[in-house]
N, C-alpha and C positions, 0 to 999 in steps of 0.2 A: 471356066473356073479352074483352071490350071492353077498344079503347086507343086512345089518340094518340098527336099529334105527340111531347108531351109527355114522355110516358108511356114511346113508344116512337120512337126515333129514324128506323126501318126504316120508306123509304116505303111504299106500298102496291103499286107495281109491283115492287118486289124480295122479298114475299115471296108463299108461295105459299097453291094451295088443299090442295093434297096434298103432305105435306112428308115427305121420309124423312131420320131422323138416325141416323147410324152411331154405337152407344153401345160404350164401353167400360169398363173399369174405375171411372174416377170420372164419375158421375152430372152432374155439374156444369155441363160441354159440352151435353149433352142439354137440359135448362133450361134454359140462355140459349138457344139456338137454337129450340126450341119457341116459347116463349114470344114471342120475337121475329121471326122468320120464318114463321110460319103465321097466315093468315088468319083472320081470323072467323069461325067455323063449320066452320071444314076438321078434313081428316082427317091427323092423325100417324100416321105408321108408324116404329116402334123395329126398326130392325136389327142382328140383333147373333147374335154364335157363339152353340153352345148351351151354355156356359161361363156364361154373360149369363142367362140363363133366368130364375132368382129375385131379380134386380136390376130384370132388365126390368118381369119383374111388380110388386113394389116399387115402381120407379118409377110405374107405371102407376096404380098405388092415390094415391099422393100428386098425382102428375097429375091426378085425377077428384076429389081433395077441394080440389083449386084451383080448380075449376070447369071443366077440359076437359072432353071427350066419350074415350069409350074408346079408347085406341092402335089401331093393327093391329100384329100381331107378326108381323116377316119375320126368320123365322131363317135365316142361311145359312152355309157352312162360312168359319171363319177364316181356311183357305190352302189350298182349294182353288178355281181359280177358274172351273172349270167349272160347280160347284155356286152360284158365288156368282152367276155368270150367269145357269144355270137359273131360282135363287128370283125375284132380283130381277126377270127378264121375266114371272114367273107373277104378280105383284102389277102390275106396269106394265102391261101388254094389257089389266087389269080397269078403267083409267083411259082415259073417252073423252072428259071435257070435263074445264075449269079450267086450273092449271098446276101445276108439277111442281117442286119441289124438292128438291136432294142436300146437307144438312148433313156434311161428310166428317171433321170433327173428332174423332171418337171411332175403335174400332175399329181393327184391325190395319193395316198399309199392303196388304195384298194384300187385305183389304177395302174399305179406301176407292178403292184404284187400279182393281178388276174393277164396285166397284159402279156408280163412276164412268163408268167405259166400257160397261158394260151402259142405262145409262141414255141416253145419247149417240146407242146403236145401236136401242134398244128402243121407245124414247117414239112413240106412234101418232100421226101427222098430224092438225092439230086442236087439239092439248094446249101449252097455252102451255110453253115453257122446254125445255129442262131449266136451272133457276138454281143452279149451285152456289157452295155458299159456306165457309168456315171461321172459325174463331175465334182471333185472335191473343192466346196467352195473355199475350206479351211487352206488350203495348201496348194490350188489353183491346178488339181492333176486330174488328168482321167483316169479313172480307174476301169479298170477289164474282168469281169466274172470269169470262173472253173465253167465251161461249158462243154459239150460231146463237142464243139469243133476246139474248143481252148481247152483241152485234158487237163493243164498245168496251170492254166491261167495265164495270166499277163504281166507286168511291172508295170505299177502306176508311170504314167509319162506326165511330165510337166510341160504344162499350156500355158500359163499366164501370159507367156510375152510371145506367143505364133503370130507371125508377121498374118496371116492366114484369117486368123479372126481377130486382130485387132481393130479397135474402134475408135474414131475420135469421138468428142462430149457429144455433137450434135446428131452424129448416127446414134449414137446410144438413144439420144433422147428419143430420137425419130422413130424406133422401134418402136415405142410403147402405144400410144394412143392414138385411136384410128379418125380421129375427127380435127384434122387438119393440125395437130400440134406443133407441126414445123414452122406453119405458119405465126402463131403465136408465143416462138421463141426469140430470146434476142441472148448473145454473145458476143464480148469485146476480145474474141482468138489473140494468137499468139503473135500476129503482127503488128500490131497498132501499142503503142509506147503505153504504158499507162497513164492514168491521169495526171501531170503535174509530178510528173517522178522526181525531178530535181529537189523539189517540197518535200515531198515524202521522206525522200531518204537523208535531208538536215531532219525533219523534225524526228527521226528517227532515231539518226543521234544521238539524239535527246533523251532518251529511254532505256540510254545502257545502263540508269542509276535511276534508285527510287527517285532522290530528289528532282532529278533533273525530269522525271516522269510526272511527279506534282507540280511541278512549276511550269510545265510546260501546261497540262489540264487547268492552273488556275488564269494562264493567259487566255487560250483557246475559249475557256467558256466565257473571260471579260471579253472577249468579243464578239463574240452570239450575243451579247446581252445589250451590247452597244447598237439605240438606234441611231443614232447619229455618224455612224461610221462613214457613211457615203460618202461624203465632201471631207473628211480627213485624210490628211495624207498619211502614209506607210509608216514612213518614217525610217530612223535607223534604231531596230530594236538594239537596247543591250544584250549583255552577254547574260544568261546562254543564248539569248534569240537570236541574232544577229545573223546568224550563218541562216536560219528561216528565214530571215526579211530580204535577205539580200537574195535567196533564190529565188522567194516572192516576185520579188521585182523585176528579174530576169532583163538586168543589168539596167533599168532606168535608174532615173534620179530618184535618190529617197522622199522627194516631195511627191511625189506621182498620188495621187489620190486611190482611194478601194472601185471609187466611181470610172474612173479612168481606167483603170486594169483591167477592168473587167468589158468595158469600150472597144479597149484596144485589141481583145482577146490575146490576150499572151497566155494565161492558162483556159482548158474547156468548159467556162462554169458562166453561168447567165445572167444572175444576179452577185450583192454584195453577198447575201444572206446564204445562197448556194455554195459560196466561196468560204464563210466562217464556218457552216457545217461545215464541209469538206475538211477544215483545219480543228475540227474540235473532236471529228473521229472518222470519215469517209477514207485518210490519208492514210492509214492505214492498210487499207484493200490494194491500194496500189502499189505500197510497197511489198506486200505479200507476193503479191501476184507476179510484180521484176523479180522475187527469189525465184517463186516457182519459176518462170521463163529461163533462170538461168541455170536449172538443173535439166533444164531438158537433152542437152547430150548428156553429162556425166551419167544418169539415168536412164539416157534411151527414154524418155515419155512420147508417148504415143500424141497427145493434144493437152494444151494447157489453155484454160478461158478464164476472166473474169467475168463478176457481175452476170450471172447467170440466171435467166428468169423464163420458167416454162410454167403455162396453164393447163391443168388436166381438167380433166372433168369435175371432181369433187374436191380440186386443193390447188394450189397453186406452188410452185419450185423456186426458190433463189437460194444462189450460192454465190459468197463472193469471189471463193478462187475454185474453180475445176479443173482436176489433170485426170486423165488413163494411161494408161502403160498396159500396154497389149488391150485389153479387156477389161481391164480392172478400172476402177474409180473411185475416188479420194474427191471428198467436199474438204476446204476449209473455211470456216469461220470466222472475222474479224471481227473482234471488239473491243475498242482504245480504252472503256474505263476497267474495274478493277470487285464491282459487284457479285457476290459469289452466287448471287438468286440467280441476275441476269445473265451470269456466264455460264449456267448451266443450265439453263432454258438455252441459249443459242448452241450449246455444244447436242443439247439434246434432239433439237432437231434439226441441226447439219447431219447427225446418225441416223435417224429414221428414213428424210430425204434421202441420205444417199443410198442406202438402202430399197429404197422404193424407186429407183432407178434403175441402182447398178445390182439390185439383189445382194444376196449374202456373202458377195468378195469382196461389199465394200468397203469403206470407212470413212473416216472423218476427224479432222483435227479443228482446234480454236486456239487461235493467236488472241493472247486479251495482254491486261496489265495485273490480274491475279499475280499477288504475293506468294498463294499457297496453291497452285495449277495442280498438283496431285491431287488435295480433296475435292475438287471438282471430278478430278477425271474419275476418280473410285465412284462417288454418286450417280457419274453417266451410266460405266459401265454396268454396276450391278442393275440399272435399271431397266438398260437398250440392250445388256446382253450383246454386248459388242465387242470384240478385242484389240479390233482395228481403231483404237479410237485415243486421241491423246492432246494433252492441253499444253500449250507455252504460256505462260508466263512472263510476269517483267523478268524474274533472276534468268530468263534463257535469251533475252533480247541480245544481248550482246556476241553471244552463239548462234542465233536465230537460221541464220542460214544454214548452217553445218548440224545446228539439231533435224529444220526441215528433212536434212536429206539424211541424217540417219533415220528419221521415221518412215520416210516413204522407202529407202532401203528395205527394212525390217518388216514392214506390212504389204509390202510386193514385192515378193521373194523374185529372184534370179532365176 
């Protein structure tokens, strides 16, 4: 587990050889701090209630196929802190050279506050530190405590983008749940074209103007509505359509039938009926998803997915577009109509999700055709307590790509 400067921002005097991180709930915390605070060779120790037990262990598997060495598992009680005093000296006294590290970011506060103070009163003469540190999820920095080895303290150092601990979507996801979740993920990554792009991005078009965004929605649903589409041919739509039909067809004769196209497979879609979804609102996922794919250098993104679907235990995960950048992670949301109930039901759990993920650095945005995308997004925030979180609109369509990347600019700092 070799790194640098580069690599890793964390000098060599700030991190340790024996590092203990307080885990909780989300995994997340735990890996950066690992990853970044323990020395070459050293020993990790996961502290955690016995609530933690089959996470810990989890974690510890994916830990050791990154190339660590095995955890130590220091279990101790949540809230008591007797108990949490006890464990913590029985692991500390086994410590008589190196130095010593307290990642306090995870875990309850009467476990981070007793481990804390246990380590202060515990640490045997000899043992460099104790260095404690945390994770600012607001501002993606480590932060370094006034300790007898840090007299002065530290400067918070900025992590979000360490070559070190960055993650693509599917590690991330893979952290969390220990009963097979990788198996029960699925991801369309960052090389496979999206669906019918050429589609997408006529009907897109489309959308730089209210009207041309209602006339396009009253085509779209006459043809969901249409049973008899199958044996009709395509046609040549007028104008505005026209530039849709003709990438529809992807260069046949305008007679070509909806039954036929779908035969021939020239777009990914099985039936007629998979095919008018796709045109009545699916089309958007995949134009979202080509922006995201092409901020991925200007950005530096670490991994960009669509169509994103994980099973946990008690909930089930989709997103339609997923990026990280170093550690960080951004859900976006698509939705072609323009409903302020429904657009803030999807924005509101593209925030939670992502949240229950990627923990509290993350965020989440919704592409809709909302006329009024701020009162959506004020109703989200006050309610998700999220900062990271921002709606487009029809009036941004036509900026759509240059807003995307100011927002992810702005909410994954440099």
């Amino acid at each position: 587990m070799r790194d640098s400067s580069e690599s890793n921002p964390i000098p060599e005097e700030l991190r340790s050889s024996h590092l203990f991180v307080l885990v909780g709930r989300n995994p997340l915390p735990v890996w950066v701090a690992a990853r970044l605070l323990l020395q070459e060779n050293g020993q990790l120790y996961l502290v955690h209630s016995p609530k933690m037990r089959l996470l810990v262990e989890h974690f510890a598997r994916r830990w050791r196929e990154r190339g660590g060495e095995q955890p130590i598992y220091v279990r101790i009680p949540a809230y008591e802190s007797r108990g949490i005093d006890n464990d913590m000296a029985a692991h500390l006294e086994a410590i008589n050279a190196g130095s010593v590290g307290l990642n306090y970011t995870g875990g309850t506060k009467v476990m981070a506050l007793h481990a804390y103070r246990a380590m202060e009163r515990q640490l045997r003469r000899g043992v460099d530190g104790p260095i404690f540190s945390y994770l600012d999820p607001e501002r993606l920095l480590m932060r370094f405590d006034q300790s007898a080895h840090l007299r002065d303290g530290a400067a918070p150092i900025f992590v979000g983008r360490a070559a070190l601990a960055s993650l693509s979507i599917k590690q991330l996801f893979d952290f969390h749940d220990p009963r097979e979740l990788s198996e029960r993920t699925s991801f369309q990554g960052m090389a496979p074209n999206p669906p019918a792009l050429p589609v997408a991005q006529a009907i897109a078009a489309l959308h730089a103007t209210a009207a041309g965004t209602a006339k396009w929605r009253e085509l779209s649903q006459k043809l969901r509505r249409d049973k008899d589409l199958t044996n009709e041919a395509i046609g040549e739509w007028p104008a505005p359509h026209d530039a849709v039909g003709q990438a529809l067809l992807a260069g046949r004769a305008p007679a070509t039938t909806w039954a036929e196209l779908i035969q021939a497979k020239v777009w990914p879609f099985k039936s007629v009926s998979d095919l008018t979804a796709w045109l009545d609102g699916a089309w958007l996922e995949s134009y979202v998803y080509d922006l995201a794919r092409q901020l991925r250098e200007p950005l530096a993104l670490t991994d960009a997915a669509q169509d994103v679907k994980a099973q946990f235990r008690q909930y089930a995960i989709q997103a339609d577009v997923a990026i990280t950048r170093g550690y960080q992670l951004l859900f976006i949301s698509c939705y072609s109509g323009s409903s302020t109930n429904t657009a803030t039901f999807k924005l509101m759990e593209a925030a939670v999700r992502a949240r229950q993920v990627g923990g509290d650095e993350a965020g989440a945005a919704l592409v809709c055709m909302s006329l009024t995308p701020s009162a959506i997004e004020d109703d989200v925030r006050i309610a998700a307590s999220e900062d990271r979180i921002r709606v487009f609109g029809q009036p941004d369509f036509p900026q759509l790509a240059d807003k995307l990347h100011q927002w992810i600019r702005k909410c994954m700092p440099q």
